[in-house]
Structures are given as C-alpha cells and as structure tokens.
C-alpha positions in Angstrom: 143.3 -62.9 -139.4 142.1 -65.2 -142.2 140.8 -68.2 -140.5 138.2 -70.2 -142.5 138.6 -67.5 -145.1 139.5 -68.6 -148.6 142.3 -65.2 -149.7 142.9 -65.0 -154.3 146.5 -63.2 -155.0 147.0 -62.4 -158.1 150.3 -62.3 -159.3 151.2 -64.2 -156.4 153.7 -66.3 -157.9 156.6 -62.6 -158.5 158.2 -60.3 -155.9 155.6 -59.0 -153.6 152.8 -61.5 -154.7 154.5 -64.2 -152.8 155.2 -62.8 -149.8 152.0 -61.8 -149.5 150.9 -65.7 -149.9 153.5 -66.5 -147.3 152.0 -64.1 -144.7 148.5 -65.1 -145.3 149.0 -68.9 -144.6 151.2 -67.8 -141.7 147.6 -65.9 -140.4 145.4 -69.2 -140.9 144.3 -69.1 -144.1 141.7 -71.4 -144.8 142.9 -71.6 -148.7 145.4 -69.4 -150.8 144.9 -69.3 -154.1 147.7 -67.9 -156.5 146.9 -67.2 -159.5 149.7 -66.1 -162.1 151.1 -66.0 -166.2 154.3 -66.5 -165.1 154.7 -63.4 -167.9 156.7 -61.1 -165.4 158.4 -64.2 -163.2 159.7 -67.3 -165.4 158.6 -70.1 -163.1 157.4 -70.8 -159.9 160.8 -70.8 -157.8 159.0 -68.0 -155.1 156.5 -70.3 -154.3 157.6 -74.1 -154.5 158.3 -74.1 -151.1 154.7 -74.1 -150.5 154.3 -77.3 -153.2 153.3 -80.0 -150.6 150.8 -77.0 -148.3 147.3 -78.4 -148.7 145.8 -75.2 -148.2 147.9 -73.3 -150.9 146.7 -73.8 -154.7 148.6 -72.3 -157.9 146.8 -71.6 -161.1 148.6 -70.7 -164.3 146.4 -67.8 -166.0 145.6 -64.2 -166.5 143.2 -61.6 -165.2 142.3 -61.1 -168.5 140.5 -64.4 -168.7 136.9 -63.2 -168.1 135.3 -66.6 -166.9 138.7 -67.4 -165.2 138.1 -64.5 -163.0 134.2 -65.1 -162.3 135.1 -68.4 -161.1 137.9 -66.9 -158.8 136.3 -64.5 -157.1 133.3 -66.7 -156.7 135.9 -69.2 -154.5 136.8 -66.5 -152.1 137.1 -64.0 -149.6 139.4 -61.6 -150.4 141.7 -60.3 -152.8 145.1 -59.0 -152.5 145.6 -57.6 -156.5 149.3 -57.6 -157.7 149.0 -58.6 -161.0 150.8 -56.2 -163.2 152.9 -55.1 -166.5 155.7 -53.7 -165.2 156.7 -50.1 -166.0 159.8 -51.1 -168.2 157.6 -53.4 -170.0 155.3 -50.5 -170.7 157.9 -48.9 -172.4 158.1 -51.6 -174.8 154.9 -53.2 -175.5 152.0 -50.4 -174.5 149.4 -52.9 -175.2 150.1 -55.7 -173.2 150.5 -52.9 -170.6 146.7 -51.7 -171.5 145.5 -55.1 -171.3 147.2 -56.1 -167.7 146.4 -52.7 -166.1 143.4 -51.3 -167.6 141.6 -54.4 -169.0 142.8 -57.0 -166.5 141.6 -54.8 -163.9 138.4 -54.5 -164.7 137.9 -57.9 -164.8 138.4 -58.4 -161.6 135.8 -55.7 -160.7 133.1 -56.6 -162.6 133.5 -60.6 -161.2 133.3 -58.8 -157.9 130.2 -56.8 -159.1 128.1 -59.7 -160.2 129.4 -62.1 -157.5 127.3 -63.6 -154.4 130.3 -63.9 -152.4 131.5 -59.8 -152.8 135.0 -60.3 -151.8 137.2 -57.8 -150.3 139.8 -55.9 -152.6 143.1 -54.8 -151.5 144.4 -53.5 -155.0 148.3 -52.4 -155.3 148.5 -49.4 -157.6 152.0 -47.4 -157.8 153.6 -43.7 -157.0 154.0 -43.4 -160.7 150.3 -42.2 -160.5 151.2 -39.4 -159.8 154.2 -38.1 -161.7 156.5 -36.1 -160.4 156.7 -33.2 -157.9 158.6 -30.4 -156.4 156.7 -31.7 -153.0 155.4 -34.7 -151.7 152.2 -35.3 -153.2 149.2 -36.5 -151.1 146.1 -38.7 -152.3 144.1 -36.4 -152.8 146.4 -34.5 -155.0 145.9 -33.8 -159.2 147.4 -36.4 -161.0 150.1 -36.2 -164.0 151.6 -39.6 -164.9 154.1 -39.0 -167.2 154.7 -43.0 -168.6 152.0 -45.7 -169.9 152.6 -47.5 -167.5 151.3 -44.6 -164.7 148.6 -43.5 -167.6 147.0 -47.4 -167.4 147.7 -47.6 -163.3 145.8 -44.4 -162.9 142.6 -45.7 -164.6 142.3 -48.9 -162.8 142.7 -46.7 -160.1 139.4 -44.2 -161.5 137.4 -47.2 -162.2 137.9 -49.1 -158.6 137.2 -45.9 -157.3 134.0 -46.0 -159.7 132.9 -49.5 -158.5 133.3 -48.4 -155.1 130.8 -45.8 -155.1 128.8 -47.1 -157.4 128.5 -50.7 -156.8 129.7 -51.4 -153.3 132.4 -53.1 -153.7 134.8 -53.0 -150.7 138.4 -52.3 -151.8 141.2 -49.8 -150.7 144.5 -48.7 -153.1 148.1 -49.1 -152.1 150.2 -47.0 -154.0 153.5 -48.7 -153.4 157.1 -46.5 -153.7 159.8 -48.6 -155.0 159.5 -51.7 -153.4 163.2 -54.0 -152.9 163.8 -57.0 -151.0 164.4 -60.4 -151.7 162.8 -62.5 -154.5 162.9 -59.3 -156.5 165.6 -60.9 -158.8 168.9 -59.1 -159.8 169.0 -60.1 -163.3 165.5 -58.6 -164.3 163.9 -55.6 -165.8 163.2 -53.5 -162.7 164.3 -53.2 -159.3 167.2 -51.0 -159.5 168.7 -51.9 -156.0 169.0 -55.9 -156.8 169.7 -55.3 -160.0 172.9 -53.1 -158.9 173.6 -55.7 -156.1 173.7 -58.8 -159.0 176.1 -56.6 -161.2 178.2 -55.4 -157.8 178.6 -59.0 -156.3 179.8 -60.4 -159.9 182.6 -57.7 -159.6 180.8 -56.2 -162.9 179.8 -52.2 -163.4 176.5 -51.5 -162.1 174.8 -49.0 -164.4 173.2 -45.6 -163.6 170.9 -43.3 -165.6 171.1 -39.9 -166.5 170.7 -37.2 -164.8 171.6 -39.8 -161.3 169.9 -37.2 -159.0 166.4 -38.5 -159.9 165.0 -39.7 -156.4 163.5 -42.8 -154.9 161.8 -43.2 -151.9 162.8 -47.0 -151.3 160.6 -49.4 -148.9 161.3 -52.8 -148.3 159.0 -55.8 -149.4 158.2 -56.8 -145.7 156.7 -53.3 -144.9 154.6 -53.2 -148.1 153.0 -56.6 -147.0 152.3 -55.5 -143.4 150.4 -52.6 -145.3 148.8 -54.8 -147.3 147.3 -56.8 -144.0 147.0 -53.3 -142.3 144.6 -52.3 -144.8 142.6 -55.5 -144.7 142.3 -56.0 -141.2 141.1 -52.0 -140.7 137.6 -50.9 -142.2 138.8 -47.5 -142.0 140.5 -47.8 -144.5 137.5 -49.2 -146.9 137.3 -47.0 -149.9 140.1 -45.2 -149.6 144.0 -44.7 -151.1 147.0 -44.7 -149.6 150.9 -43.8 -150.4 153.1 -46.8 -149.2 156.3 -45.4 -148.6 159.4 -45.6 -146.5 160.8 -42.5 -145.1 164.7 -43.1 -147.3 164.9 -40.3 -149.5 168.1 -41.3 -151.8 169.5 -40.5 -155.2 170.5 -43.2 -157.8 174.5 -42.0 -157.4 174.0 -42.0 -153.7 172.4 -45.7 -153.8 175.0 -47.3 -156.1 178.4 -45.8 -153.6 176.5 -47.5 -150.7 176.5 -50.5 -152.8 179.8 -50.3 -153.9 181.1 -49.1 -150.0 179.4 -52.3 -148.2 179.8 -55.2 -151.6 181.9 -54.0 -153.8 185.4 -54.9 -155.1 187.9 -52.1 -154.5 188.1 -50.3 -157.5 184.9 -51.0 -158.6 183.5 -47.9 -160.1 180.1 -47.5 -161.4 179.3 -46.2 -165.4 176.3 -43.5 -166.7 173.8 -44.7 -168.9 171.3 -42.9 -171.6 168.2 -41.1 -169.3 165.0 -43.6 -169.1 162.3 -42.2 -171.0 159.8 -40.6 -169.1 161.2 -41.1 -166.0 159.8 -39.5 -163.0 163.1 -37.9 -161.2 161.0 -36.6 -157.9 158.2 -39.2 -157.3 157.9 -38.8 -153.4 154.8 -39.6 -151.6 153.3 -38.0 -148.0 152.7 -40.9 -146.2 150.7 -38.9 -143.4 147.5 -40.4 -144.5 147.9 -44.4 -143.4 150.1 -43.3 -140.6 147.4 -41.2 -139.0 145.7 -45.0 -139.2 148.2 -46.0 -137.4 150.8 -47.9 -139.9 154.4 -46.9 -140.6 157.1 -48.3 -142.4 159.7 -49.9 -140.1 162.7 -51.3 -141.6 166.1 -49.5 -141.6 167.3 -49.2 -144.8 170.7 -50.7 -144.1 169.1 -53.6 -142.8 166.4 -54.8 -145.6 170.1 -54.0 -147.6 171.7 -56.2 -145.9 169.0 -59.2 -146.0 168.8 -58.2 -150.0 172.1 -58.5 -150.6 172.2 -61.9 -149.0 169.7 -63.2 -150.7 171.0 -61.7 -154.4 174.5 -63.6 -153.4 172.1 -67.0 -153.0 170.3 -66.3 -156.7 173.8 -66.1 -158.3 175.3 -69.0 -156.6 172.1 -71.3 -157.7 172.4 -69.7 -161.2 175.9 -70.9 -161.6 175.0 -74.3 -160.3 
C-alpha cells in the first residue's frame, strides 16, 4: 500500500498515532515519519519498539512550528493527522486547545497548499463535532458542539473543507467515536474504559459521572486504523467526512458492571462523581456513509475488552517495577 512512499503521522508517538505507524511499516512503507510534543504522551514508550527500524524516524515538535511543518510535508507522501489537545485538556487550558486544533491545523494545510510534493491528508476529527442528539447524526447534518474542544475540532474541520475546494488539496475527515484499546493508558486524562480498567485491576473504585446514562458508542483502536487505511487506499472517499464508529451502544453504569463482572474484586462497587461540564450525553453517529464504501467496524466489544484489559494489567505491573 505504501511502497516507496514516504507517510508523516503526526501525533504518532500517543494512542492511535502509533498504531497507525505500526500498520504503515507493516504495508511497506518507504519511511515513517513521527512527528510528536510528547505534550499529551510523556515519552516515547508506544514507539521504542521501532528504535533500531531504519525506515521509521521520530521528531520531537509541534504542528504549530510553521517552518517545521513546510519541511515535513515537503518529505512526503501522505499524512495521517492525529495531533490533538484532548477534550479534558480543553476544559482546562482553552488556548493551548485553540492553538493545537485550530492553529496547528492550519499549518498543516497551508504547507500542503504551497508544497511541490501535495501530499495526501487523512485528518482525524471527533463525534464531539457534532454535539449531541436525540438521533444519530449524519455528516451532512447541522452542527452544535457543545465544549472547546468540539468548537476548535469543527473549524479545522470548515477550513480542510475550505482548502479542499479551494486549493486542491486531497484530504478526507475521520470523525472517530470513542476510541479504546491498548496504549491508551489507564492512568490518564481520557479514555474512560482504561481508565476504569487501571482503577478495577488495582481493587480501587472506578469513578462514574453524573447523570451515568450519557452514551458512548465505543470502537476499538484496530478498527479506527483500518479506517484510516480504508480511506487512503479509496479515492472515493477524497474530499469527503465520515463517522468512525462501532455499532456498541452502552451507558457509563452499564460499561463500569461489565468491568466490575469480568475484573473486578467481589465487592467492588463503583462511586458517582460531579457531571463533566459540557458533556455530550447522546453523541451517536450513523455510520451508513463509509459502510456504503464498503468499511465496517469489526471487533466484538468483549474481545478488544479483553485484549485492553490485558494490556492495562501489563502498564501497572511495569509501573510498579
């Protein structure tokens, strides 16, 4: 798929980022280049397995370094874009959020706009677009993010959509829905089900917020990578926006008893916490649009569990040692 192509992810030292490197060496990739901060993952422990590769390459730096980015994009091919503040940061610090999202991104598209090379774009965007619904929303339908974080995702989203019809750039959006699996680590800021996993396996009280009926449509880290290669590999889908999305359709109380059923202690009981502000308690995508192309989510959600949980039990044993 990527032979004698040189393939840029950004962000590609965290969570998703590094699977996504791992599948594009494993499709003959010329060179990978992975370009990070290290602001939302503390080292490089997702990609040092890949140290002695000669055709991967790791760059400490920012999309918001201008001339960083010309050079970049200059080098390559394509671009699978997961750089990102994350939602709970947003919360926090707005403008490092507005920076990352908004300004970071446009960085990357105006290096694409003035470069010779004109790479490819596959950019991950987010359900939290959107806002929330009584029914599953569609691409095409109004938008009404309801946290910074989906206020800044939405306008890198407007401006690649710009660039697309006004400069020719190639690029198609991923709206990913609550991505778990492993790497996502359980004693971060987001990812609700490792998180709950860490606090289950060390017999503690995993924590759930008010009301505990909000909704989450969760799709394991494997699938959102084969949707990443679906879209590159598929001109179709070239200028276009699609929902990521598995087809689980579970509450927060319901998540955290299957948790506690399969890992916990008996006895272990979970506790409510204060509601998250602005969260969206009903963001559920259609999906109908790439699966008409011909992709669909494929793993069971008891078994990317199962390989989550075992890899949360190997982050806590290392972190004791």
């Amino acid at each position: 798929m990527f032979k004698n192509k040189v393939v840029l992810v950004t962000g590609g030292a965290g969570f998703i980022g590094s699977h996504i490197i791992d599948r594009c060496l494993k499709e003959h990739a010329d060179k990978v280049i992975c370009l990070d901060n290290l602001a939302g993952t503390p080292d490089t422990r997702y990609i040092k397995h890949l140290n002695d590769n000669p055709k991967f390459m790791f760059i400490k730096g920012s999309i918001n370094n201008k001339v960083l980015m010309q050079t970049l994009v200059e080098e390559c091919d394509v671009i699978f874009n997961n750089a990102a503040s994350k939602l709970v940061m947003s919360i926090n610090n707005p403008s490092i959020d507005v920076q990352t999202n908004v300004c970071g991104n446009f960085n990357i598209l105006e290096a694409i706009r003035y470069s010779k090379r004109r790479p490819r774009l596959i950019h991950a965007s987010t359900v939290s677009v959107y806002g929330s619904s009584d029914k599953p929303f569609k691409e095409d339908d109004k938008r009404r993010p309801n946290t910074i974080y989906g206020i800044n995702k939405l306008t890198a989203d407007n401006y690649i959509k710009y660039y697309v019809h006004n400069y020719n750039i190639d690029a198609t959006i991923l709206h990913y829905c609550h991505v778990y699996g492993p790497r996502q680590s359980s004693i971060s800021i987001a990812g609700v089900i490792n998180i709950m996993l860490g606090k289950v396996l060390k017999g503690e009280q995993p924590t759930v917020n008010m009301p505990g009926t909000q909704i989450r449509c969760f799709t394991y880290v494997g699938d959102v990578v084969e949707a990443n290669m679906f879209a590159y590999k598929n001109k179709k889908t070239i200028g276009e926006e699609y929902n990521v999305a598995s087809k689980v359709r579970m509450n927060m109380i319901e998540l955290v008893n299957i948790i506690i059923s399969n890992y916990g202690k008996q006895g272990t009981k979970y506790k409510i916490g204060e509601p998250r502000p602005g969260e969206c308690l009903k963001p559920i995508p259609d999906t109908s649009k790439i699966e008409k192309l011909g992709f669909k989510c494929k793993t069971e959600f008891t078994k990317g569990l199962d390989i989550t949980k075992k890899w949360v039990d190997e982050e806590l044993k290392n972190e004791k040692d």
